[in-house]
C-alpha positions as CSV (number, residue, x, y, z in Angstrom):
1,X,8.6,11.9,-0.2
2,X,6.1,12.6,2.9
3,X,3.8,9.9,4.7
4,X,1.0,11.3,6.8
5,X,-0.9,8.2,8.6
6,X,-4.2,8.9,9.5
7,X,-4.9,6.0,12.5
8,X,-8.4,6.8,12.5
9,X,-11.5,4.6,11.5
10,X,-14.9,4.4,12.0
11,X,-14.5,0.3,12.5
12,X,-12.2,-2.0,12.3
13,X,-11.6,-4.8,9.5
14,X,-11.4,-8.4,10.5
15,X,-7.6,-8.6,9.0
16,X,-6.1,-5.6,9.9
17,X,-3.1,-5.5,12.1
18,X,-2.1,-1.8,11.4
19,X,-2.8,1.0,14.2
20,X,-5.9,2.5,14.3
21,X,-8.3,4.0,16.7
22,X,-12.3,4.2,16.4
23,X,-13.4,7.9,15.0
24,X,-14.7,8.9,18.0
25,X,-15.6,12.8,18.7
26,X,-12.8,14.6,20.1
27,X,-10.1,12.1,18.4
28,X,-10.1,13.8,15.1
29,X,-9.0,17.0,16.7
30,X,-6.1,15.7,19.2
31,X,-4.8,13.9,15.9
32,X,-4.6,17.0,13.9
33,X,-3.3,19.0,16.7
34,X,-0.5,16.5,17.5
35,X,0.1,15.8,13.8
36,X,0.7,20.0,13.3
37,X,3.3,19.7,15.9
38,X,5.4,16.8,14.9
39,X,5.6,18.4,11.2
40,X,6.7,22.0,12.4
41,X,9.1,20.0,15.1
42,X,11.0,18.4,12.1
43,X,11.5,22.2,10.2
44,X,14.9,22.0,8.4
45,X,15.3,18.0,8.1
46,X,15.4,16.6,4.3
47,X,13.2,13.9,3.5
48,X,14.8,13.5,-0.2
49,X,12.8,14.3,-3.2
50,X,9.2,16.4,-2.3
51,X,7.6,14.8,-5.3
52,X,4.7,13.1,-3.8
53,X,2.4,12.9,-0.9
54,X,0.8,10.4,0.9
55,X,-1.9,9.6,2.8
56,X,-2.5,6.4,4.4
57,X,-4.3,4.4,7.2
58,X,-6.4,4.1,9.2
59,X,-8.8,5.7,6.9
60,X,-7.5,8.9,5.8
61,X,-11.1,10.1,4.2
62,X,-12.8,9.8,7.9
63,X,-11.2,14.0,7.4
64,X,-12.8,17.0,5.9
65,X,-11.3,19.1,3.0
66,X,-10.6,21.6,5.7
67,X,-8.5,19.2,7.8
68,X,-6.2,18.0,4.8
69,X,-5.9,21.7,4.0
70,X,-5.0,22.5,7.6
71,X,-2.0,19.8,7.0
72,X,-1.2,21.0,3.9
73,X,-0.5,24.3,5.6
74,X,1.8,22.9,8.3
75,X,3.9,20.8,5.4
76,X,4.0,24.7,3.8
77,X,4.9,26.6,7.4
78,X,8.0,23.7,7.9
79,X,8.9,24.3,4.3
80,X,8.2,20.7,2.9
81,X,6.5,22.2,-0.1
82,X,7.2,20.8,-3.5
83,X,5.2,20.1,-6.6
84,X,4.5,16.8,-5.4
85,X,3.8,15.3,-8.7
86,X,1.7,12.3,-6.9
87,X,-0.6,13.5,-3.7
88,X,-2.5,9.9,-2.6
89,X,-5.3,9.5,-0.7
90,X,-6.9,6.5,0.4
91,X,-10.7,6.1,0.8
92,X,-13.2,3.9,1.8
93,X,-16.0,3.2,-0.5
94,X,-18.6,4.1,1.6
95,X,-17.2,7.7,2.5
96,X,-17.4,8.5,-0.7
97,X,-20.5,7.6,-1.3
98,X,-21.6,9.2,1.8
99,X,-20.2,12.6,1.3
100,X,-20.5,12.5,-2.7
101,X,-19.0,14.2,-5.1
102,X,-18.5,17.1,-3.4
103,X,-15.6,15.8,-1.5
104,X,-13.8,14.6,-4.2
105,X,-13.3,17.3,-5.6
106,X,-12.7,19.1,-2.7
107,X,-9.7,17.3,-2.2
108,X,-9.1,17.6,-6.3
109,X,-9.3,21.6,-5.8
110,X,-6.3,20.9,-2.9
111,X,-4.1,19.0,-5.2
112,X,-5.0,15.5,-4.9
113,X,-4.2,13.9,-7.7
114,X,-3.9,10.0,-7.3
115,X,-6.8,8.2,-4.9
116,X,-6.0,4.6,-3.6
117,X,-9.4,3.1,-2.5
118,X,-10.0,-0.1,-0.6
119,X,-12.3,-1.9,-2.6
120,X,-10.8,-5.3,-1.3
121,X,-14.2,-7.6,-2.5
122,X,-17.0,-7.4,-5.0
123,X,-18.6,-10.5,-3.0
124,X,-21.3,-9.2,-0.1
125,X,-20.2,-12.5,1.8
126,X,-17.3,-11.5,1.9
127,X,-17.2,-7.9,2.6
128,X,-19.3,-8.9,5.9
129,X,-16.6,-11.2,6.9
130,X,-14.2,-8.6,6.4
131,X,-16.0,-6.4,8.5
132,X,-16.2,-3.8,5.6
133,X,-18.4,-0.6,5.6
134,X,-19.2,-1.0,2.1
135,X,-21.3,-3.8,-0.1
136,X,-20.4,-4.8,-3.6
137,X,-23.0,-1.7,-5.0
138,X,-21.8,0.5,-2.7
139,X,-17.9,-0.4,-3.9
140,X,-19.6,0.1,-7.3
141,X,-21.2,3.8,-6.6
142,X,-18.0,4.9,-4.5
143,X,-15.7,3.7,-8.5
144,X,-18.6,5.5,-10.2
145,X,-18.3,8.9,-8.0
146,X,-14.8,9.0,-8.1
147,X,-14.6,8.6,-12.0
148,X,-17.6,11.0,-12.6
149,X,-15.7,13.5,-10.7
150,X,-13.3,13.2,-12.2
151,X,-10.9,11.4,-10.9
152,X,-8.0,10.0,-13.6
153,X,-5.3,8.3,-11.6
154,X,-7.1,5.5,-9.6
155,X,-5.7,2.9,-7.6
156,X,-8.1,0.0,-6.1
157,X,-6.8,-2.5,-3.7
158,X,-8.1,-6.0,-3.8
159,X,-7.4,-9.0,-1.1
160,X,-7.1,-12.8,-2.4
161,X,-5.9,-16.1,-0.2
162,X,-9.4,-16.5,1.7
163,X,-10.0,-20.3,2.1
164,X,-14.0,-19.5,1.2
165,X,-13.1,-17.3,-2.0
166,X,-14.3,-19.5,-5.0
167,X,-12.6,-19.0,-8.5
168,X,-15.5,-17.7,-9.8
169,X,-16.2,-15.5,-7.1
170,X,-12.2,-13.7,-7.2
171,X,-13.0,-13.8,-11.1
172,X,-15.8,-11.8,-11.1
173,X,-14.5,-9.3,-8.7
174,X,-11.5,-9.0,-10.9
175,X,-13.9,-8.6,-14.2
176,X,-16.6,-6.2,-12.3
177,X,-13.6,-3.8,-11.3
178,X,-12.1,-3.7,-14.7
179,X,-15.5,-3.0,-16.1
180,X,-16.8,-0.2,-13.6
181,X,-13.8,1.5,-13.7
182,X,-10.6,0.4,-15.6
183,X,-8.4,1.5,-12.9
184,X,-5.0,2.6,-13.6
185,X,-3.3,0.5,-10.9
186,X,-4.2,-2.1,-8.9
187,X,-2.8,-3.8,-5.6
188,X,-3.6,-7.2,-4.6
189,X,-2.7,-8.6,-1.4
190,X,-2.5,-12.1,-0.1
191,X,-4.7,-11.9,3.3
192,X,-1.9,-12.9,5.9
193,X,-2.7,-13.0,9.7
194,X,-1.6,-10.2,11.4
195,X,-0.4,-9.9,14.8
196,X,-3.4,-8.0,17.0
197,X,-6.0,-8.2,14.3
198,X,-9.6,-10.0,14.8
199,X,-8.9,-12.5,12.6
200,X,-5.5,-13.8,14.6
201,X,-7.7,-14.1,17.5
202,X,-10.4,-16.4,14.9
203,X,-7.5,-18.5,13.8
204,X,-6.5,-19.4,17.4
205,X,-9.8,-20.1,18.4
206,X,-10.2,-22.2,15.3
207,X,-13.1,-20.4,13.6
208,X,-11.6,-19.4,10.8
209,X,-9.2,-21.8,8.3
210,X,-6.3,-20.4,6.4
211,X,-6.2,-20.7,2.6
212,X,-3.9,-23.6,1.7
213,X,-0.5,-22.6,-0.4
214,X,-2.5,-24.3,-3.4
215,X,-5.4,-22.4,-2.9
216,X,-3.9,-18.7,-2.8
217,X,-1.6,-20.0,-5.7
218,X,-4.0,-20.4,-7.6
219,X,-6.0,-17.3,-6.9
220,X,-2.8,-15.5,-7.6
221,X,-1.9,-17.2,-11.2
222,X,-6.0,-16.3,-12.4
223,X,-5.6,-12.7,-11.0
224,X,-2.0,-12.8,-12.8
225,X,-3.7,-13.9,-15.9
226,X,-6.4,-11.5,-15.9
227,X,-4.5,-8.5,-15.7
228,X,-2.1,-9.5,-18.3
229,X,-4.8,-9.9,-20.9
230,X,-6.1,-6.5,-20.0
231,X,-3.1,-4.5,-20.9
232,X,-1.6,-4.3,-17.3
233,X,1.8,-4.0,-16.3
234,X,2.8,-6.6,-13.5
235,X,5.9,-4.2,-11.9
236,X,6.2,-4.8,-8.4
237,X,4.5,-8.8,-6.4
238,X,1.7,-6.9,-5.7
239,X,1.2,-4.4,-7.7
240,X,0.1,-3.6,-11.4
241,X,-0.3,-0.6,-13.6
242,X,-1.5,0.4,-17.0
243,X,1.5,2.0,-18.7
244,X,2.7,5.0,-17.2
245,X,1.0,4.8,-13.8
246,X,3.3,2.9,-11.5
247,X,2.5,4.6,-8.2
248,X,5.6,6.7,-7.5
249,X,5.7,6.7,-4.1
250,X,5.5,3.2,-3.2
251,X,8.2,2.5,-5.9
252,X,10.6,5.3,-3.8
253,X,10.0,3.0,-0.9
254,X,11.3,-0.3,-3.5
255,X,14.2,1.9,-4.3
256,X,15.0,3.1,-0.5
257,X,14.7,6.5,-1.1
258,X,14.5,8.8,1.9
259,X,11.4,10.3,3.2
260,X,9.4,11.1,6.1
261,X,6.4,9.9,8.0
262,X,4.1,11.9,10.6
263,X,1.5,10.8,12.7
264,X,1.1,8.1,15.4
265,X,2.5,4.6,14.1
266,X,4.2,6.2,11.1
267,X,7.6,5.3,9.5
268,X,10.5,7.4,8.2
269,X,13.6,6.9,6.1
270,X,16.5,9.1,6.1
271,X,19.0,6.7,3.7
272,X,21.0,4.8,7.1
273,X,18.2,4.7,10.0
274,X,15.1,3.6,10.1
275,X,12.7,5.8,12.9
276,X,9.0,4.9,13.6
277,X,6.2,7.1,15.9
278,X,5.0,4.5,18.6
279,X,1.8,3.7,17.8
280,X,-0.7,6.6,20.0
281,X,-2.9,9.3,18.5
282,X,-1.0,12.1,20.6
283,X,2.1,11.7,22.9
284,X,3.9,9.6,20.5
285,X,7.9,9.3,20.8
286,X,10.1,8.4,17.9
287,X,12.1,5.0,17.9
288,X,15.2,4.4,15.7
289,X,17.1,1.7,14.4
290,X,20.3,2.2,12.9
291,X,21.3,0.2,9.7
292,X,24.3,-2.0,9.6
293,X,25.9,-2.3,6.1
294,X,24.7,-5.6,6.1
295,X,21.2,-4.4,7.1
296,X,21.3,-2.0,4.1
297,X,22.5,-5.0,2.1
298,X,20.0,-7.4,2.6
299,X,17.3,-4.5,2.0
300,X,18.1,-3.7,-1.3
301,X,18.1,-7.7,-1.9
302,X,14.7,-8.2,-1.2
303,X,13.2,-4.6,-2.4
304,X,14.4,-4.5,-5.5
305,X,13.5,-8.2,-6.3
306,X,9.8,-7.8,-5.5
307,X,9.6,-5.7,-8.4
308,X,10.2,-6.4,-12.4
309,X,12.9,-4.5,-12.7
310,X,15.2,-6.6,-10.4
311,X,18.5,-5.9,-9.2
312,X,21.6,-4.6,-10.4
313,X,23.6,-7.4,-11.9
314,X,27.1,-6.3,-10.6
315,X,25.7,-5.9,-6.9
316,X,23.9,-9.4,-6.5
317,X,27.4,-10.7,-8.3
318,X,29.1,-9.1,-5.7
319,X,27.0,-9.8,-2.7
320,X,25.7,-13.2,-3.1
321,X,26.5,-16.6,-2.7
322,X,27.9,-17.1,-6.4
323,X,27.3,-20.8,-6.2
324,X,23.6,-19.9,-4.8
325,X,23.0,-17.5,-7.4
326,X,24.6,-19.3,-10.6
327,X,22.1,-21.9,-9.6
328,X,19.0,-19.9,-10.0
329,X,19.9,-18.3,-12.7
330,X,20.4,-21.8,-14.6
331,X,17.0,-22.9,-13.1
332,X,15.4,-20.3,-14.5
333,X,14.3,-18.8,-11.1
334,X,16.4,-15.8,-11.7
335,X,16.7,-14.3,-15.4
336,X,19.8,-11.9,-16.3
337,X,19.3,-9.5,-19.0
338,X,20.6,-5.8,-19.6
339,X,22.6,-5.6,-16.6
340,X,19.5,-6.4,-14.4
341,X,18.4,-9.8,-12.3
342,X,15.2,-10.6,-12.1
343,X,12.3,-13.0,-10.8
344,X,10.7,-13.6,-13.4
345,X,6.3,-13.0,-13.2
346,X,5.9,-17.1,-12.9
347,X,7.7,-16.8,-10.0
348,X,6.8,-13.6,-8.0
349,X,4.6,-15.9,-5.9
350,X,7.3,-17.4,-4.1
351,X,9.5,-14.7,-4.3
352,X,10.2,-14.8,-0.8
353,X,11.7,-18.2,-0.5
354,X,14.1,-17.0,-3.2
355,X,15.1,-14.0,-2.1
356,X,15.8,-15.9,1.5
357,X,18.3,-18.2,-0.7
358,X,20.3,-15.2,-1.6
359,X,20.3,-13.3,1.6
């Protein structure tokens, strides 16, 4: 598994606490340049399985075709080549729409084969909150372009837990996605504040109010709902697929397998220590943090429970509180079936507290 972070944008979301710098001329090149060097620098290490690629944000399609086959390249030269069964991008709506067709299937022609696109609203209000480059139509014509190209492994991310987001507004967003373009997996994500992001700095000042717990429940349950009775799979708190499109790579993150991440701010996994790149375009150093067993432990605790598969039975027996966990499981907050434990989906909202019980 490889992670290429692309901390580049062309402006920045009200919510977003990730690293990023503007798209300003000249950046584009020092990223690539410095992004070349890390890869051939780690020639010879083993990330684990080379079945899929990914490239996140930032805004990943702020490059050309020419830059992601430059990269490509590099990954070749320091012999991370595989068949990389999944290659994600992530896009914005509104470079697609800006740059057509044309570019997706550009990126097809490379060996993309999986685009993740930040659709996030369907609401106009609410994209201008959000500080979003696109409108609802032009989320629309960006789902159109990418279908029309072609484009049959599609995953859309959406963002619920607003105080101002009406029921019927999150509903039709929901509905209008599913009718535009069906996609074949979906992640929805509870808006949280993040450290360094525009909207912490609203919240403090007291211009903007924080969705109550019932609120962003109950967004949750209807989104829940909705995807259910369209044939999706609920696999993972966030995340749902149509049958045989769980995304790969972020279920190898779920399942701690090893991989490696390049570029400014990324983050790598070699099985026992955790590195990250400090978060600068060029110049960036690696940190590490070595895992305790304990660490590793708690990890696979709270990975494996986020998602519907659960945990092994005999490890949670082993690991856990037996008093703690016989009590869930007699609640009905933890089900036990075929060697697995699980939270079940009427649960997955507070998954967190539970998880914190056990750990």
């Amino acid at each position: 598994m490889i992670y290429i972070h692309v901390p580049l944008c062309r402006s920045f979301c009200t919510y977003c606490g990730f690293y990023s710098e503007i798209a300003a001329d000249g950046c584009k090149k020092q990223y690539l340049e410095a992004l070349k060097a890390e890869i051939l620098s780690a020639k010879g290490k083993n990330p684990g399985p080379l079945n899929t690629l990914y490239f996140g944000g930032g805004t990943p399609s702020v490059l050309d075709p020419d830059d992601f086959r430059q990269i490509l390249e590099t990954l070749e030269e320091a012999g991370f080549t595989g068949s990389f069964e999944e290659w994600t991008v992530e896009v914005n709506p509104d470079d697609i729409v800006t740059k057509g067709p044309a570019y997706v299937k550009a990126l097809m022609a490379l060996g993309v084969n999986r685009f993740s696109i930040g659709i996030q609203s369907l609401d106009d209000g609410i994209l201008r909150w959000m500080n979003r480059r696109h409108d609802a139509s032009r989320g629309l014509d960006a789902l159109r372009i990418l279908r029309e190209s072609g484009v049959r492994n599609l995953s859309a991310d959406l963002i619920f837990g607003l105080a101002s987001l009406q029921e019927k507004t999150w509903e039709d967003t929901v509905c209008r996605l599913l009718e535009a373009a069906r996609p074949e997996h979906i992640s929805a994500y509870q808006l949280s504040v993040e450290a360094g992001s525009a909207l912490e700095k609203q919240v403090a000042e007291g211009l903007c109010a924080e969705a109550s717990d019932e609120q962003c429940r109950a967004q949750y349950d209807l989104l829940c709902r909705l995807l259910r009775d369209a044939g999706y799979e609920h696999y993972e708190v966030s995340n749902f697929a149509l049958p045989g499109f769980r995304a790969r790579h972020n279920s190898g993150y779920w399942a701690r397998i090893p991989y490696l991440g390049f570029g400014g701010g990324a983050h790598s996994f070699d099985g026992s220590v955790r590195s990250w790149n400090t978060e600068k375009l060029t110049g960036y150093s690696r940190q590490n943090e070595i895992l305790t067993p304990e660490d590793s432990k708690i990890e696979r605790i709270m990975l494996s429970l986020r998602t519907s598969d659960g945990a092994d039975a005999a490890f949670l027996h082993e690991c856990c509180n037996a008093d703690t966990l016989g009590r869930l499981l007699s609640e009905g907050v933890l089900v036990e079936s075929q060697g697995r434990i699980r939270i079940p989906e009427d649960r997955f909202f507070v998954s967190d507290e539970i998880i914190q019980e056990l750990i």
